[in-house]
C-alpha positions as CSV (number, residue, x, y, z in Angstrom):
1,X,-104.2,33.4,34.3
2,X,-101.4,30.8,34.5
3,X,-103.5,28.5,31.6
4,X,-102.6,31.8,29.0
5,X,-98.6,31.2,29.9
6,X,-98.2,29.3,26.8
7,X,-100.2,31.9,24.5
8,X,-98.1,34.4,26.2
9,X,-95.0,32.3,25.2
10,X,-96.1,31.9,21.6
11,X,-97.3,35.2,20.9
12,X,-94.1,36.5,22.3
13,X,-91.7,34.4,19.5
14,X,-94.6,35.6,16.8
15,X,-94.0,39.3,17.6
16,X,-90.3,39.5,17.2
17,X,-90.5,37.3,13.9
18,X,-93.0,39.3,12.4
19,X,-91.8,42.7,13.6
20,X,-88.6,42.0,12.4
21,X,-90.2,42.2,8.5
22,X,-91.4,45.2,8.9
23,X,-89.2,47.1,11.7
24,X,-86.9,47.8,9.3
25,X,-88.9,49.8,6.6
26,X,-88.4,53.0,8.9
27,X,-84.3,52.9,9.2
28,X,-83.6,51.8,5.8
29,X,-82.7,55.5,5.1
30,X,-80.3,55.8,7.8
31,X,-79.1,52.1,7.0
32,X,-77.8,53.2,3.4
33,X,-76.1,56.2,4.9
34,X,-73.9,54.7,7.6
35,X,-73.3,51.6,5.8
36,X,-73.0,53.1,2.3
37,X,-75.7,50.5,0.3
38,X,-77.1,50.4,-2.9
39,X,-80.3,50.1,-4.2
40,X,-80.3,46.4,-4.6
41,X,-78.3,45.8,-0.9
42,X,-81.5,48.2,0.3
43,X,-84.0,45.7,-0.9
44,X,-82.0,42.4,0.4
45,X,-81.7,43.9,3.9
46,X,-85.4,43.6,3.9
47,X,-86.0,40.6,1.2
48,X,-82.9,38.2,2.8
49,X,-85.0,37.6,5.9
50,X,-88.6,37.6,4.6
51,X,-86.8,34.8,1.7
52,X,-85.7,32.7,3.8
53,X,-88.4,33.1,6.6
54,X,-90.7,31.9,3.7
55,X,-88.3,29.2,1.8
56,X,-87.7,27.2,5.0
57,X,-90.5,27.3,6.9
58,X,-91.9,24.1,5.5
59,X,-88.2,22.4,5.6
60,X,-88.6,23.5,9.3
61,X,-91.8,22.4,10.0
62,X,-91.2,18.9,8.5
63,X,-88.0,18.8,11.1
64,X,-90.1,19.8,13.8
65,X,-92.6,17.0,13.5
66,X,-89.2,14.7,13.5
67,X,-87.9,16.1,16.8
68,X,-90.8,17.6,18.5
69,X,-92.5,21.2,18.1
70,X,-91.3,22.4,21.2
71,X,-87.7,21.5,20.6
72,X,-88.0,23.0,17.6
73,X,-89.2,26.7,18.9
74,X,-86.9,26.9,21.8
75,X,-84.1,26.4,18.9
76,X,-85.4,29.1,16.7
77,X,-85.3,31.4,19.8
78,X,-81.6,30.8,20.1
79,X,-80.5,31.4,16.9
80,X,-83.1,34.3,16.3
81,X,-81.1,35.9,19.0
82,X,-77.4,35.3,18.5
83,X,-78.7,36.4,14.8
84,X,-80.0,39.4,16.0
85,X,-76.9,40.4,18.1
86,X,-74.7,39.8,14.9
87,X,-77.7,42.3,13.1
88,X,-76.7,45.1,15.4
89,X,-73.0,44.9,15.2
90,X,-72.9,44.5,11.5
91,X,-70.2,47.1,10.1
92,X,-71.7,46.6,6.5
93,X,-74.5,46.1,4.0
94,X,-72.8,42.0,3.5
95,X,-72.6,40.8,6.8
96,X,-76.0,42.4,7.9
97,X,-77.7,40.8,4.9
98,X,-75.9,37.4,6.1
99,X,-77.1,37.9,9.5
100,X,-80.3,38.6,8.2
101,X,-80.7,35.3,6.5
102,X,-79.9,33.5,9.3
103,X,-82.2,35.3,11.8
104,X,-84.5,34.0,8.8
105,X,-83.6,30.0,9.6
106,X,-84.6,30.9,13.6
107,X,-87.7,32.8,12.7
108,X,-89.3,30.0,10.3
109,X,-88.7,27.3,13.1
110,X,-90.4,29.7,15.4
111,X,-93.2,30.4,13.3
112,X,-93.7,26.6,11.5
113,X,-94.5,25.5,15.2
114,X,-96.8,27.7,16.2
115,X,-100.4,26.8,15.4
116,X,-99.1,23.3,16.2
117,X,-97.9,24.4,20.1
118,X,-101.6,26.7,20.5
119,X,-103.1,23.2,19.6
120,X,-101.3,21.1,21.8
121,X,-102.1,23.6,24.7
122,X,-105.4,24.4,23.8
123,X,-108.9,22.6,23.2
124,X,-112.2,24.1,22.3
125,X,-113.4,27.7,23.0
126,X,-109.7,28.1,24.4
127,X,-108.2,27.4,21.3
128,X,-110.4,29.4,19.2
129,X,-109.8,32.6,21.9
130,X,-106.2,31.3,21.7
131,X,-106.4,31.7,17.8
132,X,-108.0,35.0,17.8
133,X,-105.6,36.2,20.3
134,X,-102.3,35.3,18.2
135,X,-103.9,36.8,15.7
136,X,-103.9,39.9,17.0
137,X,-100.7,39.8,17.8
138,X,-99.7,38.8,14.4
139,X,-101.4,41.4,12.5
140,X,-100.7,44.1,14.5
141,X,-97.0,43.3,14.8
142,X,-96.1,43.6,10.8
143,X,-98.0,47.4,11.4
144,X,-96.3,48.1,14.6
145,X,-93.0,46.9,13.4
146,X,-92.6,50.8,12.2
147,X,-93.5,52.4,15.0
148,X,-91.3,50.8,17.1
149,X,-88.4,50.7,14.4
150,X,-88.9,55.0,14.1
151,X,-88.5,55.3,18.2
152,X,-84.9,52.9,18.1
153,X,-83.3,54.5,15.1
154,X,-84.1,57.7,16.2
155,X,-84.1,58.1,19.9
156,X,-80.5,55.7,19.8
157,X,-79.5,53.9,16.6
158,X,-80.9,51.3,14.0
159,X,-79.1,49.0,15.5
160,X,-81.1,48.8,18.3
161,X,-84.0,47.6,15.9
162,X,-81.9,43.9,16.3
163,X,-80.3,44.4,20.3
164,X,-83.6,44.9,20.9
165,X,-84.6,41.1,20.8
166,X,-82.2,39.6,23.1
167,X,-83.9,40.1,26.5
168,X,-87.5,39.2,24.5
169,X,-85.6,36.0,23.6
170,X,-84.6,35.1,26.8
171,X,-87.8,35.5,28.1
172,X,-89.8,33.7,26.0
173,X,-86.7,31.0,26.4
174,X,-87.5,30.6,29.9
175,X,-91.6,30.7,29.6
176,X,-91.3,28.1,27.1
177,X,-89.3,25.7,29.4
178,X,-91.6,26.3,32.3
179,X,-94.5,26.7,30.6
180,X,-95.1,25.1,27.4
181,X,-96.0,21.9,26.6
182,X,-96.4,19.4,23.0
183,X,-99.0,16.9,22.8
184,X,-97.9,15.1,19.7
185,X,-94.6,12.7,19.8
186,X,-92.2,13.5,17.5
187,X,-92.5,11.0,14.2
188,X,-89.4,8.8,13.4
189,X,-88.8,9.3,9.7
190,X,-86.4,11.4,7.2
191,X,-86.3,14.7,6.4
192,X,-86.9,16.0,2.8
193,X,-83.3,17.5,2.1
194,X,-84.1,17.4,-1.7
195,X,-87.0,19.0,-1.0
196,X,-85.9,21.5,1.1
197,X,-83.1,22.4,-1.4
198,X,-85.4,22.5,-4.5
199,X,-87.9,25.0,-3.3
200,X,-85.5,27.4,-1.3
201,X,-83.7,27.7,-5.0
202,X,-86.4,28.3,-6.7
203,X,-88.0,31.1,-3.9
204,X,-84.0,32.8,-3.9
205,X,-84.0,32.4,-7.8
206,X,-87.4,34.1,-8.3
207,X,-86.6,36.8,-5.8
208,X,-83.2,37.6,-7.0
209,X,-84.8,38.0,-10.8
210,X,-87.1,40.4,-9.5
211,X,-84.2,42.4,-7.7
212,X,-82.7,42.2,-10.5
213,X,-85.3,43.4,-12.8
214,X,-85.3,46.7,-10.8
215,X,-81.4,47.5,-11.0
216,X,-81.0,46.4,-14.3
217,X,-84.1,46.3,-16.4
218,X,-86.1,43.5,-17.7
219,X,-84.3,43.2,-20.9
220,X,-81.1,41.9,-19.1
221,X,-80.5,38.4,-19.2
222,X,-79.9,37.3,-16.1
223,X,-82.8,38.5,-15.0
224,X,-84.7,36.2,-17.3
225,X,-82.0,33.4,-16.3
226,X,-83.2,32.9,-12.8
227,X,-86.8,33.2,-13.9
228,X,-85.9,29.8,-15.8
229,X,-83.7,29.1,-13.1
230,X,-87.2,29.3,-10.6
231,X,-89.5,27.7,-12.9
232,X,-87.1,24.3,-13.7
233,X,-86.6,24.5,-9.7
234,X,-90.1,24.7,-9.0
235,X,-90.7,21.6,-11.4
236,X,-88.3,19.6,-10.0
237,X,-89.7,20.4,-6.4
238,X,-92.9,18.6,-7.9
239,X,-91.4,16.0,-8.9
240,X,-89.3,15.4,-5.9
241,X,-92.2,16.3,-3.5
242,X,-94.9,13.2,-5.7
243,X,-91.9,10.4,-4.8
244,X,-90.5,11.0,-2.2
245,X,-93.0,9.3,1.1
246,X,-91.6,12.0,3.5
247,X,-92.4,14.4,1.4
248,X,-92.3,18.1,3.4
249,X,-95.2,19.0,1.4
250,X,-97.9,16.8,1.0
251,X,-99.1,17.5,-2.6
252,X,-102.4,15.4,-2.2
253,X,-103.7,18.8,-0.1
254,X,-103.9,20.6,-3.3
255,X,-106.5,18.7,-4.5
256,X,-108.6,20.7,-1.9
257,X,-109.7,23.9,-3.0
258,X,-110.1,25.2,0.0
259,X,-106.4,24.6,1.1
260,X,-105.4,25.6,-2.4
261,X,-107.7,28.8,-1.5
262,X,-105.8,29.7,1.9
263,X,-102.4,29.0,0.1
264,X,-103.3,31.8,-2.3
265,X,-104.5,33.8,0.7
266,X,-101.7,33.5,2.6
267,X,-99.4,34.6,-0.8
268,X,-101.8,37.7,-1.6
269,X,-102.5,39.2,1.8
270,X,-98.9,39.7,2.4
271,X,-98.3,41.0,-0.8
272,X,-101.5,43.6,-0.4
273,X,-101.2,44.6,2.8
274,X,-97.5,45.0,3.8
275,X,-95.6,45.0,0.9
276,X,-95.7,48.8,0.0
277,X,-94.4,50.0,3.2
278,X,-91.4,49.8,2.7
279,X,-92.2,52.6,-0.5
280,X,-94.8,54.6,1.6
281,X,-92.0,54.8,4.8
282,X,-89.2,55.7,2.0
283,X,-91.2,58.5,0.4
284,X,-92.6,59.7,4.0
285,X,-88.7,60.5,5.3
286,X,-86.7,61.2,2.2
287,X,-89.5,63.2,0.3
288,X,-91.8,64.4,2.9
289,X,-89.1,65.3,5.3
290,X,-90.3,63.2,8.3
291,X,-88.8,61.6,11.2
292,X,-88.6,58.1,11.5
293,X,-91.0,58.2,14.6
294,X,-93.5,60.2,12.9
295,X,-93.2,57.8,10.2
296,X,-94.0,54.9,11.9
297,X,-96.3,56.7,13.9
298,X,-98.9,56.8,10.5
299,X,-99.0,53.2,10.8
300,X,-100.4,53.6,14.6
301,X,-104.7,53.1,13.3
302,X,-103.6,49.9,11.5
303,X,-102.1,48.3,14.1
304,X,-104.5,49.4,16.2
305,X,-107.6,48.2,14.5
306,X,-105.9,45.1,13.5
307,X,-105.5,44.2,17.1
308,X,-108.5,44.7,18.1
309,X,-110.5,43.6,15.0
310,X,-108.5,39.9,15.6
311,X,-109.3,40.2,19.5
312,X,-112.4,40.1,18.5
313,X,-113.1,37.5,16.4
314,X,-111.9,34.4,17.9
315,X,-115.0,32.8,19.1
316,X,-116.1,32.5,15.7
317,X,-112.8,30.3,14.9
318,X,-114.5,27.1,15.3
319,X,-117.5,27.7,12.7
320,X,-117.1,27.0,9.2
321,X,-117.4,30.3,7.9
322,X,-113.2,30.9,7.8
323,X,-113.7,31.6,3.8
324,X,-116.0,33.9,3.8
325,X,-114.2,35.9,6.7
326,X,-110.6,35.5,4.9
327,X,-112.1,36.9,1.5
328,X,-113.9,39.8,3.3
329,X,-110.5,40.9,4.9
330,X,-108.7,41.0,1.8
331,X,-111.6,42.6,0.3
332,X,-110.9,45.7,3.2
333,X,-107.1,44.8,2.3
334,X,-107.4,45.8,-1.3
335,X,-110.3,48.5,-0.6
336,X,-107.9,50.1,1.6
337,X,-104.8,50.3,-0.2
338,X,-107.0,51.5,-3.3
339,X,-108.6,54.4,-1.3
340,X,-104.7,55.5,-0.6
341,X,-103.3,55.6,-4.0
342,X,-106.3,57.7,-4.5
343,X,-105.7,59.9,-2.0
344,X,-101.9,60.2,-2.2
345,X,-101.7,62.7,-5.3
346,X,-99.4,65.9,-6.0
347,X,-99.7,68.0,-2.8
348,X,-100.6,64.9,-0.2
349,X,-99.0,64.5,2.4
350,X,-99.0,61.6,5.2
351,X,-102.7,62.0,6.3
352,X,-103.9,61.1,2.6
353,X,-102.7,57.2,4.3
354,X,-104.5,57.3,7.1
355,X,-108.4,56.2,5.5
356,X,-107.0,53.5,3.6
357,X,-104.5,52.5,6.8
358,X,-107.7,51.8,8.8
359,X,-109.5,49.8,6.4
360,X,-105.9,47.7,5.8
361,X,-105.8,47.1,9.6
362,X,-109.7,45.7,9.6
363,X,-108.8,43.5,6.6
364,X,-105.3,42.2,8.3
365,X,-107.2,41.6,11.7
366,X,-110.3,39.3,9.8
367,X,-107.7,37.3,7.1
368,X,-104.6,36.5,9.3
369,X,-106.0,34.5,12.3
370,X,-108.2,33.1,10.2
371,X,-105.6,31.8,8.0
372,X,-104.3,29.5,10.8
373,X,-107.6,27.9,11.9
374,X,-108.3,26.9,8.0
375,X,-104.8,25.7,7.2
376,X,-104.8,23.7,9.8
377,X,-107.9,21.9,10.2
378,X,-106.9,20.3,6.5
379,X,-104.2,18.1,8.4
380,X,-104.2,16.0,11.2
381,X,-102.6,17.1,14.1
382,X,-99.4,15.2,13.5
383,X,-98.5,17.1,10.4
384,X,-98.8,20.4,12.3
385,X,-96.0,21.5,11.5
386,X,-96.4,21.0,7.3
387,X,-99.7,22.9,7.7
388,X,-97.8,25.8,10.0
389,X,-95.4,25.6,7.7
390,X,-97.6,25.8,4.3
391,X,-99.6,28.8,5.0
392,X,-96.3,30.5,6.3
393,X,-94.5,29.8,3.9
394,X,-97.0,31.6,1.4
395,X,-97.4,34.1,3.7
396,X,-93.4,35.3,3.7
397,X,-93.4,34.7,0.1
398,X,-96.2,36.6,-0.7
399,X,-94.2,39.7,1.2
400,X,-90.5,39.0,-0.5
401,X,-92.0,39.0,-4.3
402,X,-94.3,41.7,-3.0
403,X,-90.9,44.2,-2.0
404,X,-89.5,43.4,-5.0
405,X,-92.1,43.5,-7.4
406,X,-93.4,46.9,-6.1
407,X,-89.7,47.8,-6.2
408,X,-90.1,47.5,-9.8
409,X,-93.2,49.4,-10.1
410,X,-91.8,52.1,-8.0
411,X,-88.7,52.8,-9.9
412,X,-90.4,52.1,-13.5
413,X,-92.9,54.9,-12.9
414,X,-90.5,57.5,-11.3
415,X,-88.6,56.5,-13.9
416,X,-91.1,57.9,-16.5
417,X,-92.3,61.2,-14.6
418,X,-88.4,62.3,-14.3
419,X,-88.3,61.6,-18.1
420,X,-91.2,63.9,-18.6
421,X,-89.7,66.3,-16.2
422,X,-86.4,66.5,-18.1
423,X,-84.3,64.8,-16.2
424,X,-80.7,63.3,-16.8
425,X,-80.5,60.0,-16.4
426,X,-83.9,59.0,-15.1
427,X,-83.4,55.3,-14.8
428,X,-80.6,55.8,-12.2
429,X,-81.9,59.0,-10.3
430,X,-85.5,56.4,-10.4
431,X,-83.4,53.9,-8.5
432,X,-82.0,56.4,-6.1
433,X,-85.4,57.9,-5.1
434,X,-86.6,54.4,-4.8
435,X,-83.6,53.5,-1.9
436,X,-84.7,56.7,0.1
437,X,-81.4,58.7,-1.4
438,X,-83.6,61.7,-2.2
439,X,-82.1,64.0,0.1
440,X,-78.5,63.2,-1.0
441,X,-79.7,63.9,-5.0
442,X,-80.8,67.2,-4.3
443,X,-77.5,68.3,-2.4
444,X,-75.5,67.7,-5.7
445,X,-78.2,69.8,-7.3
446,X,-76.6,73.8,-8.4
447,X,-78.6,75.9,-6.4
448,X,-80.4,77.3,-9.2
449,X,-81.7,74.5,-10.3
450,X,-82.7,72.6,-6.5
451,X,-86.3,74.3,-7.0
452,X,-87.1,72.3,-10.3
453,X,-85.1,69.1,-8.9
454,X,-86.8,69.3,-6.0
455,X,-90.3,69.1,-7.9
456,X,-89.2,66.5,-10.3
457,X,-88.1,64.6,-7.2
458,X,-91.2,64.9,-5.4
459,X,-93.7,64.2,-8.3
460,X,-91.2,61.2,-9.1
461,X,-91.8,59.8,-5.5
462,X,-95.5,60.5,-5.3
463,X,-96.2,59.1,-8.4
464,X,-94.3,55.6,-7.4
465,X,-96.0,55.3,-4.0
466,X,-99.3,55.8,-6.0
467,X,-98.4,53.2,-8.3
468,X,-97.6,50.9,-5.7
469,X,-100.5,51.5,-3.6
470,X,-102.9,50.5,-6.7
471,X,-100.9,47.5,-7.7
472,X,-101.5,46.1,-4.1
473,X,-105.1,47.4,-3.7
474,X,-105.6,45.2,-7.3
475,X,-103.8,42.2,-5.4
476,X,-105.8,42.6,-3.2
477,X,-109.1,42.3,-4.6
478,X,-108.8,39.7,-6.4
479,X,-107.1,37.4,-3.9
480,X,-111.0,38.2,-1.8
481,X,-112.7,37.2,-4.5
482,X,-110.8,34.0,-5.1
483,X,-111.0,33.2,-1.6
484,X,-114.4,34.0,-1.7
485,X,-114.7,31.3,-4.8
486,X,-112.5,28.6,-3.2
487,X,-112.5,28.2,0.3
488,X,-116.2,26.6,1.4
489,X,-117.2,24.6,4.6
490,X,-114.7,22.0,5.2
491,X,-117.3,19.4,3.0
492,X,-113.8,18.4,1.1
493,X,-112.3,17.2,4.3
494,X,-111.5,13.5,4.7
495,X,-114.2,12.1,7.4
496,X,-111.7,10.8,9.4
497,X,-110.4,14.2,10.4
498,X,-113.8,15.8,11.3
499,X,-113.6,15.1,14.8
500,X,-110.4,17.1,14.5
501,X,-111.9,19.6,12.2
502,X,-114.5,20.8,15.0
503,X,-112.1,21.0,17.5
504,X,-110.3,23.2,15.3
């Protein structure tokens, strides 16, 4: 039992970090009533932490190779949970988007050392069990995340969603000192700064355009601005990333299709799986009229079969068959989320989710321990951390573009059944819908006219959550095909590294 310590220690840090994307999807509602948000603050409460999760998780996992992966996830523990206390006291929308961001920074040097610390503590069949058993914890944690979320904000407050992580921290604080140990010295070199700086700009500026988009239209120009602002960022990242020789990204890997092919993985499954819960939970409370329990409650078979589907696959971590089992889980990822919009129509109501939920959780417990194992056998164990920090990284960006992209979708198509319904301003009473402020529109609604509102509402909201739902299931699809297309046996691999590769 005492050989698992370390799993438990890891697993632990990955199930705050990852619950903490998705926790919040069920108390957004209450969160723009007591702190009086917008639509746009709505979206950075849950796009703030996923952004910077994903922009610095390869800046993190470069520094972590410097000064050793274990130093390195004690230190994101800390600040995780001083962030999180700041979360729960927040007494508005601006500082709990700040501390937000900032629980972000702990949570990517948590999550950039993990596959590194399972490998240091972990060899063979261990490690693939190991593997398998994180990523059950992973992919049921983003699913969970609800669940949990509903049972704080409504049996206390929302702000319990953050306190909530303190005594976990501490824990796994103490577990990792007594417990944990890393292999692999800590390399004496520099760390990217330029880098770092170049590709967090261009994840914020790409985010924010997208945020944007949804307030204000596509036709506004600073909307457009950041999209050039991203792309010249994103060039200059290149450019920085080919000269520099500590480069926190090394760019020869995507010359390999396969690591190209988990890359785009690890940006798609995100995006399919997880991105349109934060509509689904939105339209289940403020349209449907459900609690926040019960709405995280119709998230319960995902989790569920995504823990156990991961569980179960572990031993077959060392094979070589990690493409075909990624592309076949985001084949169930887009299968799924297809089968919902289907299902979610006119007169639905939260069991039309439920189908497409269980596929979702098969798909998210075949792709996301996988992910690790391939990503990681592409480096050698001393650049851990970049690999950690690559597939992360696409991971967490894959969910930020995918919030505020759907948010787009969302509000463009409740935009356009309110117009057909007659509605005043459609474009604004879209936006509110989208931020869960449905119940608040139809208390300024005349009595006479609260029947028809209430339709156009509901239709409105339906019709947005549909959308979503088929965007994703697309996503979805594709991204297992690709997969399917890219990733092979690891024949691309350097012979040097396939010693390493096996143990893997």
């Amino acid at each position: 039992m005492r050989k698992w310590l370390p799993l438990l220690t890891v697993c632990l840090g990955t199930f705050m970090l990852l619950i903490d994307v998705t926790i919040v999807n069920v108390a957004l509602p209450k969160m723009v009533t007591d702190l009086h948000a917008s639509f746009g603050s709505l979206q950075w409460v849950v796009d703030a932490y996923a952004l910077t999760l994903a922009a610095l998780v390869l800046g993190t996992g470069s520094i972590a190779d410097l000064v050793g992966h274990r130093q390195a996830y004690i230190a994101g523990l800390a600040l995780f949970a001083v962030s999180s206390f700041v979360c729960g006291i927040s007494p508005n929308a601006d500082v709990l988007v700040a501390a937000r961001a900032v629980q972000g920074v702990g949570a990517a040097a948590m999550f950039a050392t993990t596959f590194a610390l399972l490998n240091s503590n972990y060899t063979g069949r261990d490690r693939g069990a190991a593997y398998g058993m994180w990523g059950a914890v992973a992919g049921a944690s983003a699913a969970i995340g609800p669940i949990i979320g509903g049972v704080l904000t409504e049996g206390i407050s929302w702000r319990w969603i953050f306190f909530v992580n303190l005594p976990v921290s501490v824990i796994a604080i103490v577990l990792c000192v007594r417990s944990l140990k890393d292999v692999h010295e800590p390399r004496h070199s520099r760390v990217d700064i330029w880098g770092m700086v170049t590709f967090t700009g261009a994840a914020a500026a790409a985010t924010y355009a997208l945020i944007r988009a949804n307030e204000d239209g596509w036709s506004n120009a600073v909307t457009w601005f950041m999209i050039g602002a991203s792309a010249v960022l994103t060039i200059v990242f290149v450019l920085v990333e080919r000269r520099t020789p500590y480069a926190m990204l090394d760019l020869e890997l995507l010359h390999h299709r396969s690591f190209v092919g988990v890359l785009i993985a690890g940006v798609l499954l995100t995006f399919a799986a997880f991105a349109a819960f934060t509509y689904t939970s939105i339209w289940l409370q403020s349209v449907l009229g459900m609690s926040p329990i019960q709405s995280g409650l119709v998230g319960l078979p995902m989790s569920a079969m995504a823990f156990t589907v991961s569980a179960a696959i572990g031993r077959f971590l060392h094979g070589e068959n990690s493409g075909r089992i990624i592309g076949i889980g985001l084949l169930f990822i887009g299968s799924g989320s297809l089968l919902d919009a289907l299902l979610t129509h006119g007169s639905a109501t939260w069991t039309a989710l439920v189908p497409g939920y269980l596929a979702i959780g098969v798909g998210v417990g075949l792709a996301t321990p996988t992910l690790g194992s391939a990503a990681m056998s592409a480096v050698p164990p001393q650049r851990g951390g970049m690999a950690a920090g690559a597939v992360n990284t696409a991971r967490q960006l894959g969910f930020a573009f995918g919030i505020a992209a759907l948010g787009s979708v969302f509000t463009a198509r409740a935009q356009a059944v309110l117009a057909d319904h007659g509605v005043p301003s459609a474009a604004s009473t879209a936006r509110a819908v989208a931020g869960g402020q449905s119940s608040l529109l139809l208390q300024q609604v005349p009595l006479r006219a609260r029947a028809a509102a209430e339709s156009a509402v509901h239709a409105a909201a339906v019709s947005g959550v549909q959308s979503t739902l088929a965007v994703a299931g697309g996503v979805g699809v594709v991204a297992g095909l690709l997969v399917l297309v890219l990733v092979r046996p690891s024949r691309d691999a350097t012979p040097k590294h396939e010693g390493e590769l096996a143990a893997v």
